[in-house]
Each structure stands twice: as structure tokens, then as C-alpha cells.
N, C-alpha and C positions, 0 to 999 in steps of 0.2 A: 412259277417255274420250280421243278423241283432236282436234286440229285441225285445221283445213283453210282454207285462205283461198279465197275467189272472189271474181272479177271480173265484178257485174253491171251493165251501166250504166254504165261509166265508175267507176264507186265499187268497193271492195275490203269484202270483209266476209269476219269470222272465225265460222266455223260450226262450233259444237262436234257430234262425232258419235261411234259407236260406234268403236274400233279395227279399225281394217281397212276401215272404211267409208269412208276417204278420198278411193279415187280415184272412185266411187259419186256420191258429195255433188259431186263437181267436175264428172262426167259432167252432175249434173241440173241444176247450176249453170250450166254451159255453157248446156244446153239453155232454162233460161229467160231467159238475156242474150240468146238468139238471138230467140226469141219477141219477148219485148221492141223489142228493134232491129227486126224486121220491123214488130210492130205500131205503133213509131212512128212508119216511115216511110209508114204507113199512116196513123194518127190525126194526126200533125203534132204539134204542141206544145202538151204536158199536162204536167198535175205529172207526180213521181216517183210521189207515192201514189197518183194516178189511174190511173197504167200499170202499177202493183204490181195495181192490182186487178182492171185487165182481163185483166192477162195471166193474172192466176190465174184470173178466169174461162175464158177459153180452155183453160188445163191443168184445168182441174175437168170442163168441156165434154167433152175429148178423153176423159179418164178415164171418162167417163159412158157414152163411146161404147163403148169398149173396154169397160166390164163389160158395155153392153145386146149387143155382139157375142158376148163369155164363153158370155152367159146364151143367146143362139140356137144357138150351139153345143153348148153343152150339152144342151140339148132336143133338139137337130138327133141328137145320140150316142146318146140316151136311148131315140130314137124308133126310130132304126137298131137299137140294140138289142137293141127290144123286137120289131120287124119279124123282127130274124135269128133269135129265141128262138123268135118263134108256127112260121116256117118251116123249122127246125130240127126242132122238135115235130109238126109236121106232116110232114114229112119220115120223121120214127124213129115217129109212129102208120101212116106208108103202108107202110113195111117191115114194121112189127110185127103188121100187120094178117091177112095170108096166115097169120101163123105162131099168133095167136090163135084164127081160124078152125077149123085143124086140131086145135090143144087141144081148143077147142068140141066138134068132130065126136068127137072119143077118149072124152072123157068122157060125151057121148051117147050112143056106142055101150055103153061100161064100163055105161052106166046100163040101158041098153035090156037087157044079157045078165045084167044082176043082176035086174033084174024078171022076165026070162023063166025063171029059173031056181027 
């Protein structure tokens, strides 16, 4: 395990993290002192714990948005796809179809000179 100190708020906290995780934890540290400072120049003057917890709602929000975007995209790929497969398939049935045809007629005829025989 390793340490890391941040600066949120005016205040300094030690957050213990994975090895190597360091500058990771500092990046998102950064990012919610920013939030923070935004939102309280926005809300004006509230506790600490009050601004701890909007801001996490904000970061829980953003995150919600990002998986429900994930999640359209993924569909959106799925759907792509599935569109490229049916017209792929349709594509190697419109080629394969001349060359099925003439089987067809070979083994009709193979049939027709075994009966007439």
C-alpha cells in the first residue's frame, strides 16, 4: 500500500492507495477540489459536509451519465453489427445464389437421365 497526500478545500488529507496509484488518486483529488471550489462559488456558504455531499452527488451524476452514454453506445455497436452481419449475409446469399441455381439444374438434369434410363 502506498500514500498520497491531497489538497481539498483548503484542508490536506492522506489517502492510502494501491502502489503506483499515486499520481491517479492526486489526478481525482485535484478534480474534486475543483468541483468543490466551483460549486461553492456557486452555492455560497455551506458546511464542509454539505459540499462533501453535493459534490459527490455531482461526481455520482456525471458518472451515471457516462455509463447511460457506455450503455447507448453499446447498443448503438450491437446494432451496427448486427445490420453489417444481416447485409454481409445477404450479400454472400446474392452471390451464392447463381451458383446454387446451376447445382439445382445439374442434379435435375443427373436426375432426369437416371429416370430416362
Amino acid at each position: 500500500m502506498a500514500e498520497v497526500q491531497v489538497h481539498i478545500r483548503g484542508r490536506d488529507y492522506t489517502v492510502i492507495c494501491e502502489a503506483g496509484e499515486e499520481d491517479h488518486v492526486a489526478r481525482l483529488a485535484a478534480y474534486v477540489d475543483q468541483r468543490a471550489n466551483d460549486l461553492a462559488k456557486d452555492v455560497g456558504q455551506t458546511s464542509p459536509q454539505q459540499l462533501l455531499v453535493m459534490v459527490g452527488l455531482l461526481v455520482a451524476d456525471e458518472l451515471s451519465e457516462a455509463y447511460d452514454q457506455i450503455k447507448r453506445l453499446e447498443d448503438s455497436a450491437k446494432s451496427a453489427e448486427a445490420s453489417g452481419r444481416a447485409a454481409a449475409s445477404a450479400e454472400l446469399d446474392a452471390k451464392l445464389a447463381p451458383t446454387i441455381d446451376q447445382l439445382a439444374e445439374r442434379v435435375e438434369a443427373i436426375a432426369a437421365r437416371l429416370e430416362s434410363d
